[in-house]
Structures are given as C-alpha cells and as structure tokens.
C-alpha positions in Angstrom: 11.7 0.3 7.1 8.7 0.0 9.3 6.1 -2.1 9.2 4.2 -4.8 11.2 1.9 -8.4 10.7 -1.5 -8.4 9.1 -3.8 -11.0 8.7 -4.7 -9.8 5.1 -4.6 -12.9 2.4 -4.4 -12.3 -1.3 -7.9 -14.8 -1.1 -9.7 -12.3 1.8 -12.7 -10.2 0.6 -10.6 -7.4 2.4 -7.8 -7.6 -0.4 -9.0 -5.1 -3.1 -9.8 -2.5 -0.6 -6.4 -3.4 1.2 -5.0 -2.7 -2.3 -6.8 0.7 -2.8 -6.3 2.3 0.6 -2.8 1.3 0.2 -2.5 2.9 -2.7 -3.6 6.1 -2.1 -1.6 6.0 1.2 1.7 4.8 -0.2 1.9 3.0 -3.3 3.8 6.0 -4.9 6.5 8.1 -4.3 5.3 10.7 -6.8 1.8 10.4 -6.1 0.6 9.0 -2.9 0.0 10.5 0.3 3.7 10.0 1.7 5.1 10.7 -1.1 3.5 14.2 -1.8 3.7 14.9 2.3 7.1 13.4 3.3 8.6 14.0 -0.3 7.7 16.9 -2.1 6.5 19.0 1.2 9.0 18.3 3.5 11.9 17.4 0.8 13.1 14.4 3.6 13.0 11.5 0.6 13.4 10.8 -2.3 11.5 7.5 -2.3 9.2 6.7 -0.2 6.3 4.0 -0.4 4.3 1.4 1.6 2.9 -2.1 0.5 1.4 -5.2 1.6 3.9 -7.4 1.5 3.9 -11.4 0.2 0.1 -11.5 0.8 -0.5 -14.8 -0.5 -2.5 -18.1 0.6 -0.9 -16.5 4.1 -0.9 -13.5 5.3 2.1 -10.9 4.9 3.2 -7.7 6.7 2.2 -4.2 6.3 5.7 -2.2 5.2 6.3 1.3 4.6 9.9 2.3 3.7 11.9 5.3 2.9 15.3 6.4 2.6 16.2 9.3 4.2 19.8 11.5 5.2 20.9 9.8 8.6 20.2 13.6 10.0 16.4 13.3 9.3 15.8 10.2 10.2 13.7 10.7 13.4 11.7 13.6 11.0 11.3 11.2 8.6 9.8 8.3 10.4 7.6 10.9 12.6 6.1 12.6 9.3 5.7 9.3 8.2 3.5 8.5 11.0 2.0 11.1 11.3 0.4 10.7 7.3 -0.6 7.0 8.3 -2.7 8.4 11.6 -3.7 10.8 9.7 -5.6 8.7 7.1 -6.7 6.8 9.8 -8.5 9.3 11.5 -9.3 10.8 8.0 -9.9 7.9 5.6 -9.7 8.6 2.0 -11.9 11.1 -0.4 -14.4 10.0 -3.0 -11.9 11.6 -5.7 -9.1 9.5 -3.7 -10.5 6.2 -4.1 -11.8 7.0 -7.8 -8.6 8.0 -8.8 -6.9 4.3 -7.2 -9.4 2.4 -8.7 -9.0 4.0 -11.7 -5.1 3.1 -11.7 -5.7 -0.3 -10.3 -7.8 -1.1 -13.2 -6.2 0.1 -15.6 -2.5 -0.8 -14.7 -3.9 -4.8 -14.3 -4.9 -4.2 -18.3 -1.6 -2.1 -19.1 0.7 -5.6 -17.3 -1.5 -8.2 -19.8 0.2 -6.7 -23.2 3.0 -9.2 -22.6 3.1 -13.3 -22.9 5.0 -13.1 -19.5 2.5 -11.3 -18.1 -0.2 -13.0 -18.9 1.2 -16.4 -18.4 2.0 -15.0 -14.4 -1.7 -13.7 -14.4 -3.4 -17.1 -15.3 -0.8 -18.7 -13.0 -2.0 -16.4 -9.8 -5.6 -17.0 -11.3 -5.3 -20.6 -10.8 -2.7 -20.6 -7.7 -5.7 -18.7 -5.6 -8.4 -20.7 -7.5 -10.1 -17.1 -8.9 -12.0 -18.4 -11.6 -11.7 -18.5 -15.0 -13.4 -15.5 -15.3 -11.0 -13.3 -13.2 -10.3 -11.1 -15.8 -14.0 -9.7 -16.3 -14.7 -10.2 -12.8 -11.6 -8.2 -11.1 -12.8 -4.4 -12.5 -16.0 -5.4 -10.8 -14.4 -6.2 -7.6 -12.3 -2.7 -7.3 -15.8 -0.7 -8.6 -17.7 -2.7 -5.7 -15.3 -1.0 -2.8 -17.0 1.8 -1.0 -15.7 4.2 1.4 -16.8 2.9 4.0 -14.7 -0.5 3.3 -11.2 1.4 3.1 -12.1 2.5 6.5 -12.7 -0.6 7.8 -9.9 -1.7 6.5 -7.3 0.4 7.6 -8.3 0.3 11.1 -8.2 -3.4 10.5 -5.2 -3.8 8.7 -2.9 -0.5 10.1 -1.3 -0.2 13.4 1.6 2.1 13.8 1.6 1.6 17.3 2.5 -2.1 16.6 5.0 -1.0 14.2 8.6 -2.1 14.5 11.1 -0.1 12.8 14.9 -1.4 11.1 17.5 1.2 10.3 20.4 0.8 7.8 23.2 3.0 7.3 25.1 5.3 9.2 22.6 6.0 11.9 23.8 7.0 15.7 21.6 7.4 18.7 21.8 11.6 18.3 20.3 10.8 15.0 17.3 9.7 17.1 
C-alpha cells in the first residue's frame, strides 16, 4: 500500500474532478490506467487500484494498493509510479475523462435501484448538506469538469514523492 495526505473533502469543489482523475488513474483493476499497465502489460498483479480514501467533512489520504509476488515487489511499486508521474506529466484524454464521467454517472443511477441504497444516498445528501436536489444536480457537476480541472487537480492532490509505502507478507530486504 502507498499512499499519502490530501486536503481533498467530500464538500470541496475539487471532489468530482478528484473522483474522475482518480478513476481513470486507478479506480479499476480491469480498466484503469494501473490496472491495464501494471496488470495486464506487465502481468505483476492481479489487483491493483487507487482511491481517495474517507474523504468526508475532513480530508482523507490518497491510497493506491496492489498485491504483488514478494519477488516483484520493487517492479511493482516502480511501475506503479511510474503510471502516476506519468499522468501527471500527461493528464488525461478527452475520450478518458468522457468515458469516467460516463461511468460515474451512470454507476450513481445503477446504486439507487435498492431501498439501502437510496436510504445511504439521502443520508450522505443530508450529512454534507447537498441539497435536496442532489440527485438532478450531481450529473451536472461531473459534465461541468474540464480538462483542465483534472490537471489541476492531480498536481494538487498527487504526490508520490510524499508517498509512504507499507509492505505485508513475506517481504526481505533482497526483495527491495
């Protein structure tokens, strides 16, 4: 596990292009960009994903985590970081973001077929004082992030200099 302090909040205008760049980057260990890289092309994980962690009324960590064979850890943690500098440096495509906001949206709606579900909705709705009319209002909120904000907000938000990393498992230092 890696990851390091943000100062993202789930009530920061910064949150739904937090949640898109993330997703793209890491949300997935099918589909994202660690997960196609550090997965499928180097065959180092099987899972693999990164997430903002207990963003709430305070803010939470940035984690990404995979699991790896003890011999590949060191290749595992430097592909890994290598994928997060390079969407740094690169930012996301138009057909990147399009594609996120597209799932964010319509994952949300998929969630609010259940009584649960919606009863947990109007409870964050009202724990974060969203409005009433959150559930129009949220599609309109992920259409409204541009480019330009995702980079902001992963030089904002992403450091993996300031990252601290946690093994678990048989690891030895001539893993590393």
């Amino acid at each position: 596990v890696m990851g390091h302090p943000t100062a993202l909040k789930r009530t920061d205008r910064d949150y739904y292009a937090a949640m898109l760049a993330n997703h793209v980057l890491g949300q997935s260990s099918l589909s994202s960009r660690l997960g196609v890289k550090v997965r499928d092309d180097l065959g180092l994980t099987y899972g693999i994903y990164s997430f903002f962690a207990d963003v709430t009324r305070i803010s939470g960590p940035w984690v990404l985590a995979v699991t790896t064979h003890p011999d590949n850890v060191e290749t595992a943690i430097e592909a890994s970081l290598a994928v997060v500098k390079d969407t740094l440096e690169q930012g996301l495509t138009a057909q990147e973001l399009e594609e996120a906001k597209s799932s964010l949206i319509g994952s949300y709606l998929v969630h609010l077929t259940t009584y649960p579900e919606i009863a947990s909705r109007l409870l964050q709705i009202e724990q974060y004082q969203l409005g009433l009319d959150y559930f129009q209002k949220r599609a309109d909120h992920i259409q409204a992030v541009t480019l330009e904000d995702i980079q902001r907000v992963l030089r904002k938000y992403l450091h993996p200099e300031a990252l601290h990393i946690a093994l678990a498992g048989p690891v030895s230092k001539e893993n590393l």
